[in-house]
C-alpha positions in Angstrom: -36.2 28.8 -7.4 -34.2 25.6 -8.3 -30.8 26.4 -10.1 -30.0 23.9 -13.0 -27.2 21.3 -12.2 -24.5 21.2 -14.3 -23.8 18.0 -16.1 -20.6 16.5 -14.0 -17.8 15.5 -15.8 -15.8 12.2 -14.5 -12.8 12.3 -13.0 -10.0 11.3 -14.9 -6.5 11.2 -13.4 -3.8 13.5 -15.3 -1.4 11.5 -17.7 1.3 10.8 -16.4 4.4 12.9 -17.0 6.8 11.1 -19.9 9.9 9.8 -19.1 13.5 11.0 -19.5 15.4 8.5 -22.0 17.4 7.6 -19.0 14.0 6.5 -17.0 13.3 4.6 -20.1 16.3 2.9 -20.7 16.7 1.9 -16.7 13.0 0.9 -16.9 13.8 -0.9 -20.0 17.1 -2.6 -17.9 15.2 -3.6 -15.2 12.2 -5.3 -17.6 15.2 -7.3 -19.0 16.3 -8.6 -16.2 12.6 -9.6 -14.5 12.4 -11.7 -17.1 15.6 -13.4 -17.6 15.1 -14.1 -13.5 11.8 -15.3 -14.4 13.0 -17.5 -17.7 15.8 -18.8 -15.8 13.4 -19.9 -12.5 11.4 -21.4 -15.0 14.0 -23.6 -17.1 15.5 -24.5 -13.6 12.3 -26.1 -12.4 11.7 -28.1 -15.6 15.0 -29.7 -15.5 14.2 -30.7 -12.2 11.1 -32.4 -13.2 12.6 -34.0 -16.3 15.7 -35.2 -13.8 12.8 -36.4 -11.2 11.0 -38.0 -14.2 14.0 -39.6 -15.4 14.7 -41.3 -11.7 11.7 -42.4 -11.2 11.4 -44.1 -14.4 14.5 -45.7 -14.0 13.7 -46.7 -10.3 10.1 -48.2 -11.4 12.0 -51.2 -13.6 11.7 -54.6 -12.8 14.5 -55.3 -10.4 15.6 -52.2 -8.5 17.0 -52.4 -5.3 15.3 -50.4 -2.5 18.3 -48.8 -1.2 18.8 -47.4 -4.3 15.0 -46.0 -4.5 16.1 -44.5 -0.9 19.3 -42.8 -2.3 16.8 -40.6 -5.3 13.8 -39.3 -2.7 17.0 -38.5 -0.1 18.6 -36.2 -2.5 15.1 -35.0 -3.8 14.5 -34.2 -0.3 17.5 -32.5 0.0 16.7 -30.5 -3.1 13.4 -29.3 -2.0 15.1 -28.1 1.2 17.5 -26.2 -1.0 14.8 -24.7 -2.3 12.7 -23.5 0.5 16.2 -22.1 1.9 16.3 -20.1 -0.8 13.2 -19.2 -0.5 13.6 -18.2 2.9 16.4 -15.9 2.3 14.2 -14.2 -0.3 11.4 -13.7 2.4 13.2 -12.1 4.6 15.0 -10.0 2.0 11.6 -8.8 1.6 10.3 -8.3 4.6 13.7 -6.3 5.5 12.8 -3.9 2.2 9.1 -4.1 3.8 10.6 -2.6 7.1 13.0 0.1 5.4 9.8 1.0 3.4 7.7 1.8 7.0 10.3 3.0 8.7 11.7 5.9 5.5 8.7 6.5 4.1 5.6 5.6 5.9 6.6 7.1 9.4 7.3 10.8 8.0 4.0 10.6 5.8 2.6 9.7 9.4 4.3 12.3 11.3 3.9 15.0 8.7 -0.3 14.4 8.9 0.1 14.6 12.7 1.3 17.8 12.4 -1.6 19.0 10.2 -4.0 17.1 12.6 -2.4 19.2 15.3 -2.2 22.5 13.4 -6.0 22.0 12.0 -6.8 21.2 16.2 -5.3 24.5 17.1 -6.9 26.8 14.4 -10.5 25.2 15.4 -10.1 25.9 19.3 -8.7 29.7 18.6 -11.8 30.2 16.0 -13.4 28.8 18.4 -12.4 30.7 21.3 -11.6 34.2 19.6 -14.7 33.9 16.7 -17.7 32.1 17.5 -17.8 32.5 21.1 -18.4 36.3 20.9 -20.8 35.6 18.0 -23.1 33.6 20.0 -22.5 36.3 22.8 -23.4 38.6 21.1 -26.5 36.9 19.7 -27.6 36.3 23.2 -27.4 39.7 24.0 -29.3 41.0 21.4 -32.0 38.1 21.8 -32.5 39.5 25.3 -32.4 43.5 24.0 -35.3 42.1 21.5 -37.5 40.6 24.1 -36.8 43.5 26.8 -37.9 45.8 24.0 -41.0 43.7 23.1 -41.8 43.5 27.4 -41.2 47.2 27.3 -44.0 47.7 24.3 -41.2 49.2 22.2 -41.1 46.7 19.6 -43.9 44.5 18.2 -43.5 41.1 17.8 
């Protein structure tokens, strides 16, 4: 006798719970300010092009002295290294938030599901120990009453 399935439904995850005008205006705040950083990253590195633009054009003319061709790329160089600096420091800012983030709020997830591991390891020995054990006991017991009785011509098979 086959039971009819039930058409399954697809999982959907609940909305999410709506914000508190001071979520809002702090998510707001920190939207702003993403994208003045980002506006301001990006006007930096076009003046920096037009500036290395401008040099080299300048440099290229007829009659430029070398030294002087020397002088741009040795401050350009010097600008790139300013730049990875910075870039640096940002990287390791990260990494630090990266390492706070394992160390407050990964670890105690961790611990906290060693615990349930732990607990769920204890409950399965003592069912096993105090539940099925005596089941299958018993079972065996009563498998050998069976086939004594059956031996005995009490019981048919």
């Amino acid at each position: 006798m086959a039971t009819p399935s039930l058409p399954q439904q697809p999982s959907t995850p609940p909305p999410p719970p709506p914000l508190t005008p001071e979520e809002l205006a702090a998510s707001r705040e920190a939207e702003r300010k993403q994208k003045i950083i980002t506006t301001s990253i990006i006007a930096g590195a076009v003046f920096i092009l037009v500036l290395l633009g401008a040099a080299i054009y300048f440099l290229l003319q007829p009659g430029t002295p070398t030294d002087k061709i020397r002088d741009v790329f040795i401050i350009v160089v010097a600008l790139e290294s300013l730049v990875i600096g910075v870039a640096l420091i940002v990287l390791v800012m990260q990494l630090a938030s990266l390492i706070n983030l394992l160390q407050n709020e990964v670890r105690p997830i961790l611990q906290a599901t060693n615990e349930t591991v732990n607990t769920l390891r204890g409950t399965a020995e003592f069912l096993g120990e105090n539940v099925v054990e005596p089941v299958i006991k018993l079972n065996g017991y009563l498998s050998g009453l069976t086939r004594m009785l059956e031996l005995m011509g009490l019981k048919k098979k």
